[in-house]
C-alpha positions in Angstrom: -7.8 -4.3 -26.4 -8.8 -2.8 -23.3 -8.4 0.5 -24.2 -10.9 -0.2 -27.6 -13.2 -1.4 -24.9 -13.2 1.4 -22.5 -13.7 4.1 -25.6 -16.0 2.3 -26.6 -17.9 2.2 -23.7 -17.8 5.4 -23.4 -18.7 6.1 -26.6 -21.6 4.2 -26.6 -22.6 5.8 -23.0 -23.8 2.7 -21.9 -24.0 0.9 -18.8 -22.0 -2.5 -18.5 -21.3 -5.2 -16.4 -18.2 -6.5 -16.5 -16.7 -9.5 -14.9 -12.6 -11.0 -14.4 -10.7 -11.7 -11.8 -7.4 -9.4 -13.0 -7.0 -6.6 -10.7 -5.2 -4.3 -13.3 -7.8 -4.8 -16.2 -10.7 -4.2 -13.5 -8.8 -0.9 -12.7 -8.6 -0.1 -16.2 -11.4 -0.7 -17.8 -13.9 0.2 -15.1 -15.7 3.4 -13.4 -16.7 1.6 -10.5 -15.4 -2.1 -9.1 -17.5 -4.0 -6.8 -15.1 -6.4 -4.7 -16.6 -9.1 -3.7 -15.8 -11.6 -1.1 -17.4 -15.1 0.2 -20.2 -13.8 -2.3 -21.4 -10.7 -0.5 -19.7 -7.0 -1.7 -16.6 -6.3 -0.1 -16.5 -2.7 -1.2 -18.0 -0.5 -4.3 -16.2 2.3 -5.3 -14.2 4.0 -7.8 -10.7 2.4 -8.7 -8.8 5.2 -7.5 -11.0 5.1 -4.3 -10.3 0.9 -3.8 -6.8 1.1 -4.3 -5.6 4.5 -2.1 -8.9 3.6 0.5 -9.6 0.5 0.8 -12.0 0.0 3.8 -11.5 -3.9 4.5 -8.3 -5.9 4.8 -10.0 -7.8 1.9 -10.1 -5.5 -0.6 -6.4 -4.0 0.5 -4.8 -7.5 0.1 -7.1 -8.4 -3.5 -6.1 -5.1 -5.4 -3.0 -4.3 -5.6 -0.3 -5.1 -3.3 -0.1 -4.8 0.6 2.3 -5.1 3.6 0.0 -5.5 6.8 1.3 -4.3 9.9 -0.6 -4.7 13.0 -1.2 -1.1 14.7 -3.1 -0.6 18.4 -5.0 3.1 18.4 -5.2 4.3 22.1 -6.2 8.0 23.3 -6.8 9.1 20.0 -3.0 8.3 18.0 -1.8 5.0 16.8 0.6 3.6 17.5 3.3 0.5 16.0 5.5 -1.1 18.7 6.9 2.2 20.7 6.2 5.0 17.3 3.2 7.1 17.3 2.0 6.3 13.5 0.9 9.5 11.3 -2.0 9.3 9.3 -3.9 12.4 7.5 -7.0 10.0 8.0 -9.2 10.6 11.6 -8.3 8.4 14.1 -10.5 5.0 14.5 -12.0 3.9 17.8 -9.4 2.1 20.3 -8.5 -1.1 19.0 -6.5 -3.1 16.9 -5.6 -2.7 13.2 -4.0 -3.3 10.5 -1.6 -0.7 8.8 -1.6 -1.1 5.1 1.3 -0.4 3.2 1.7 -0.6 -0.6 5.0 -1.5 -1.5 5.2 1.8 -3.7 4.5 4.4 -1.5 7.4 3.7 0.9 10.7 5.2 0.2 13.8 4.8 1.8 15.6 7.1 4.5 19.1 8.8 4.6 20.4 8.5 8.2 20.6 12.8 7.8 17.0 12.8 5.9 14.3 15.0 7.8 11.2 12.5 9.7 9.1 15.2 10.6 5.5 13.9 9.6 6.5 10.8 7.7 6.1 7.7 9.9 9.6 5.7 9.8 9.7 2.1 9.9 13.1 0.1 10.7 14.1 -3.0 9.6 16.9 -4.9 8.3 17.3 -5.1 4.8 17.3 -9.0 3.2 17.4 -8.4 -0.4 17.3 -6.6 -3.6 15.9 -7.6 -6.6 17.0 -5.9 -10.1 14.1 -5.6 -12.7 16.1 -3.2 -14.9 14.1 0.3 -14.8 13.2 -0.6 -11.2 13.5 -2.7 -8.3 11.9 -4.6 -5.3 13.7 -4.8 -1.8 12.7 -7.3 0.5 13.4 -6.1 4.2 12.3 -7.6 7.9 11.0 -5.8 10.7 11.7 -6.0 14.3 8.6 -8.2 14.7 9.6 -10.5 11.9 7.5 -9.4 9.8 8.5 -9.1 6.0 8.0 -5.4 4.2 8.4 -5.3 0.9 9.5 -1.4 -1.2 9.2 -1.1 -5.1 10.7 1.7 -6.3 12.6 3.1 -9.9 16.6 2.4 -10.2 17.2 6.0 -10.4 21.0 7.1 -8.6 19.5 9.3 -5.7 17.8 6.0 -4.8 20.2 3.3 -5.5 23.0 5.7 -3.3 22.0 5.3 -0.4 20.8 1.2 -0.5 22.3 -0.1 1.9 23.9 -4.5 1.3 21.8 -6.9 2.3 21.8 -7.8 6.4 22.3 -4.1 7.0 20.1 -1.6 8.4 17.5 0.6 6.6 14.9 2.9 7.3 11.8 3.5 5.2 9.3 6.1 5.2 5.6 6.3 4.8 4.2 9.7 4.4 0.9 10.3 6.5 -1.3 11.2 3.5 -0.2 7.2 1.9 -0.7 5.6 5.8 -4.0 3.4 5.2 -5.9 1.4 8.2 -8.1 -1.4 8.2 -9.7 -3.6 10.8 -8.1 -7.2 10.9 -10.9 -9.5 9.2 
């Protein structure tokens, strides 16, 4: 149905308004999405644009889903607990943020696996949960904090998952690092 919608749309070449509150069929069925919050837009953009740059902690926690990690940016780097944080993204004004992390984008580390670039985050691993052609590990940070990975069952992958209460390692590439001000 959505699909017969958005061809037809298109078809039609005309302008439409169109309102839900489901994420996915906003991102699918729209050119631009206006988030809006407390009645006021959040952010207008592109779906594509939303979900990879979100600009509010809002908008990062509505579409899609998010791990926020709170990051301090001090002469010009950022930085979470003692790691300098990569991002392909300037550098924001000195402060405190949030680091956004989409469950997807992380992937997990071999112990032997090259780091240069890719921002590593440690944590013990709490659980894995099967979904047949993929899975979602649940895994807790120094801090406390939970960080959730999503991520196909294919071997390379599964190989080196390491039991529940063990250590792991995920990385974050710099081009996927995302940071918002804390709202």
């Amino acid at each position: 149905m959505q699909i017969e919608l958005r061809a037809l749309h298109r078809r039609l070449g005309m302008t439409t308004v169109y309102v839900t509150h489901d994420q996915r069929e906003a991102i699918t069925m729209s050119d631009r999405i206006a988030v809006m919050n407390g009645g006021r837009i959040e952010q207008l953009d592109k779906p594509e644009s939303l979900y990879a740059r979100p600009q509010t902690q809002f908008v990062a926690g509505f579409i899609g889903e998010s791990n926020f990690i709170p990051v301090e940016c001090r002469n010009g780097s950022v930085w979470y607990e003692d790691r300098r944080i990569h991002t392909a993204a300037a550098t924001p004004a000195a402060g405190q943020y949030l680091m956004v992390v989409r469950p997807e984008k992380l992937r997990l580390l071999a112990t032997a696996e090259p780091t240069s670039g890719v921002n590593v985050l440690n944590a013990t691993l709490s659980d894995i949960i099967y979904q047949g052609d993929s899975f979602v590990c649940y895994a807790v940070l120094r801090d406390g904090r939970q960080l959730t990975l999503r991520d196909y069952c294919r071997s390379d992958v599964l190989a080196k998952m390491p039991a529940p209460g063990q250590p792991v390692s995920f990385g974050l590439d710099a081009h996927d690092t995302i940071l918002v001000a804390a709202d």
